[in-house]
VOGU-3710 file (C-alpha; in Angstrom, 3 decimals, decimal comma):
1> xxxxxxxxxx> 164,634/-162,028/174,346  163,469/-158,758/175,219  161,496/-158,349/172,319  159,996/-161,605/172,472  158,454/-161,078/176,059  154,613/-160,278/176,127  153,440/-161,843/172,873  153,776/-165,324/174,177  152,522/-164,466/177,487  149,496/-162,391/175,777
11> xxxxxxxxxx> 148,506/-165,445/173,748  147,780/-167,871/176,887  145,842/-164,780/178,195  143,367/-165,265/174,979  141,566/-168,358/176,329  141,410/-167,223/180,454  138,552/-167,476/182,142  138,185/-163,775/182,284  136,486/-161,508/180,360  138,499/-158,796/181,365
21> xxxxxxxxxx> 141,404/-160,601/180,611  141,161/-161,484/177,599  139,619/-158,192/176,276  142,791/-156,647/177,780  145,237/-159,188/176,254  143,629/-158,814/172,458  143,758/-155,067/172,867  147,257/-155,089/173,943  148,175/-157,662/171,292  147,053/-155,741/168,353
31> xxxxxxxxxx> 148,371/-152,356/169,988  151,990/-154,543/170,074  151,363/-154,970/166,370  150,758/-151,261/165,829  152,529/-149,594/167,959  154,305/-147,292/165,640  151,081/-146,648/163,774  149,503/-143,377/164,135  145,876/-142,990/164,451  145,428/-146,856/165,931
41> xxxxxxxxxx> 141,742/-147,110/166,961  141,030/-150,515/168,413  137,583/-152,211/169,643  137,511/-155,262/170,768  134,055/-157,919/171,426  134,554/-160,857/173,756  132,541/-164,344/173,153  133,992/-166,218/175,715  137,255/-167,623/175,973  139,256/-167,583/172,734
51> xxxxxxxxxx> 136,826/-166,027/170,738  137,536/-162,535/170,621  137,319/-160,090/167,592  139,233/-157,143/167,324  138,310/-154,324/165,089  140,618/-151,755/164,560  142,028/-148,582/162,118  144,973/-146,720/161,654  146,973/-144,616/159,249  150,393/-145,272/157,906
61> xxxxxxxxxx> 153,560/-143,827/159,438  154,735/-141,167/157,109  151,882/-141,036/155,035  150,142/-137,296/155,457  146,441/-137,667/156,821  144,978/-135,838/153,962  146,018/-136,366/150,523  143,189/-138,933/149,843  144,924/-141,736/151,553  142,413/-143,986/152,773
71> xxxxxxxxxx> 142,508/-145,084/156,308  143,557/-148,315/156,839  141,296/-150,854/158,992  141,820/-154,419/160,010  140,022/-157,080/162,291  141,795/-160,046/164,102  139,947/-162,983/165,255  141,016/-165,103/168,410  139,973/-168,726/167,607  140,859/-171,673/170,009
81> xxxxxxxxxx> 141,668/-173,952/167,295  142,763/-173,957/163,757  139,868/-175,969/162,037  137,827/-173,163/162,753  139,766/-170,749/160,077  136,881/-172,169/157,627  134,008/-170,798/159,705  135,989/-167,233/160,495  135,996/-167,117/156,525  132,939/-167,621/156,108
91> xxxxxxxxxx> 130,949/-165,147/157,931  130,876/-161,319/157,054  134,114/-159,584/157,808  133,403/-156,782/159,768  135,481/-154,367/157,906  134,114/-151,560/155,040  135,634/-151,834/151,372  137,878/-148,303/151,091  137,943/-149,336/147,443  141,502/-150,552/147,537
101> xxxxxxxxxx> 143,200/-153,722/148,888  144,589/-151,607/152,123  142,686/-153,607/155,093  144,380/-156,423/157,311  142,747/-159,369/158,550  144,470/-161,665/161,346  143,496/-164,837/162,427  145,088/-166,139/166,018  144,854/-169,359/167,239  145,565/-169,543/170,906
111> xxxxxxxxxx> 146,462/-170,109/173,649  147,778/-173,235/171,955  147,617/-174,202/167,621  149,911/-177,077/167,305  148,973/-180,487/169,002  151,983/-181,666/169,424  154,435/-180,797/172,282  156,352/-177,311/171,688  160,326/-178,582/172,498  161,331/-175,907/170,029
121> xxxxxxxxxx> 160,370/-173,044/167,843  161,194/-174,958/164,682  159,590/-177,976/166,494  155,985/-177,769/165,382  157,311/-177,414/161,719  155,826/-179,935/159,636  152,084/-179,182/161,384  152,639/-175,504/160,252  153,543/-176,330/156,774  150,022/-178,349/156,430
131> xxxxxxxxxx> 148,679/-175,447/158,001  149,980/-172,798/155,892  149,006/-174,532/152,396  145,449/-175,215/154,050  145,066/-171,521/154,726  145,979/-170,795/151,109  143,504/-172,935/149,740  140,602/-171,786/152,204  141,893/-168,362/151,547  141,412/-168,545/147,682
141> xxxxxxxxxx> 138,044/-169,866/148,112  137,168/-166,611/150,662  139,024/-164,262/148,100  135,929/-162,818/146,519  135,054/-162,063/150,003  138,328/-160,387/151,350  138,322/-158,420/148,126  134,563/-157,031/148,773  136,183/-155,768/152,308  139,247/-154,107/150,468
151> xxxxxxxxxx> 141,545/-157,063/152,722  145,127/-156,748/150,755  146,697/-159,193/153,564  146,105/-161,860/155,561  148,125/-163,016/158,872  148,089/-165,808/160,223  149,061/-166,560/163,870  149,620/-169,899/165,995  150,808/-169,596/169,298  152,857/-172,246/170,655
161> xxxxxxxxxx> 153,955/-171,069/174,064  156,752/-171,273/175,777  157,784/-170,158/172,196  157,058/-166,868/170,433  154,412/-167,715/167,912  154,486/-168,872/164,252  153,134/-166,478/161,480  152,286/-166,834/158,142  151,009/-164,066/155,576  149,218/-163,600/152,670
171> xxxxxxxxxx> 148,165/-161,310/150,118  145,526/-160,349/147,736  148,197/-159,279/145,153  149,959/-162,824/144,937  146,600/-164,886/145,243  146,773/-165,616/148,293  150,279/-167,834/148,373  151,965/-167,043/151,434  154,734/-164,584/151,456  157,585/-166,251/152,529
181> xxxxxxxxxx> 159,609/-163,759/153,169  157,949/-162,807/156,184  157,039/-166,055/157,644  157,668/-165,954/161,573  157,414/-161,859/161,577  155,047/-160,415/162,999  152,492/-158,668/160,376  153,554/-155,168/160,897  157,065/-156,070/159,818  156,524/-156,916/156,785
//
C-alpha cells in the first residue's frame, strides 16, 4: 500500500480551495509520474479549482542527451469532470511538434470521475468502460490535432478516492484504441 499512498490523496487536493494547493498537488503529481526521468521540467497554471494545466519536459532514462534525441514534452490537464475531455481536445495543446510522435498528453479528472459510490477499485467498472471507448472516439476525432503537437500517447486518469485511480492509455501508433495492457498503470509504466 506503500506505493499507492499520495496519488489518491494528491487527486482530492486538485479541486481545494487553494491555489497553492492545488498548484503544489499537480506539480507533485506529475513529478510522481516522472520521477525517474532525468531532465523533468514542470510548469504548472492554476484556473481555479480543478482546472489546472501542467506543462512539462524531460528526457528518457538511458537515452544520451545528445545524439539528436528530441526532448520529450507533455501537458496534463486537471478537469473536474469527464464531459469536459471534448472541450480539453479541442483547444490548442500547448505543446511544440519535435517532428515525431514523442510528447504525452494526460487528462485527470478529479477529485472525483465516477458518479457512483467507490466500494471498490473494480467497483466503478462498467462507468470506466463507457468512458474509455468515449475517449477513443473523441480521441480519433482530435488525432489530426495530437499529431500536429508530435502527442504519441494519451493517458487518461479518473480518480476515485479512497481508491488509487483508474487509467487508461492511448496511442498515436494504434489509432488511438486503448492499450490494454497498461490499463490501471500509471503512464510512466508503460
Amino acid at each position: 500500500k506503500a506505493k499507492d499512498g499520495g496519488v489518491e490523496v494528491l487527486a482530492d487536493l486538485l479541486g481545494d480551495e487553494s491555489a497553492a494547493v492545488r498548484t503544489n498537488a499537480t506539480e507533485a503529481l506529475v513529478r510522481r509520474c516522472y520521477r525517474s526521468f532525468p531532465g523533468l521540467a514542470i510548469d504548472v497554471t492554476d484556473s481555479g479549482p480543478s482546472k489546472q494545466v501542467a506543462k512539462y519536459s524531460f528526457e528518457l532514462p538511458s537515452v544520451p542527451a545528445e545524439g539528436g534525441v528530441p526532448k520529450r514534452s507533455g501537458v496534463c490537464r486537471v478537469v473536474p469532470v469527464f464531459s469536459e475531455l471534448k472541450a480539453v481536445l479541442a483547444e490548442e495543446i500547448p505543446l511544440e511538434d519535435p517532428g515525431k510522435p514523442v510528447n504525452v498528453m494526460q487528462v485527470v479528472v478529479a477529485p472525483k470521475a465516477f458518479d457512483g459510490e467507490s466500494v471498490s477499485f473494480y467497483s466503478t467498472d462498467v462507468e470506466f468502460q463507457a468512458m474509455v471507448a468515449e475517449t477513443q472516439g473523441i480521441l480519433r476525432e482530435a488525432g489530426e490535432a495530437l499529431k500536429a503537437k508530435g502527442v504519441g500517447c494519451f493517458t487518461l486518469m479518473l480518480a476515485q478516492a479512497p481508491y488509487v485511480p483508474r487509467y487508461a492509455t492511448f496511442t498515436a501508433e494504434s489509432d488511438w484504441v486503448e492499450d490494454e495492457s497498461c490499463r490501471d498503470v500509471r503512464p510512466t509504466f508503460k
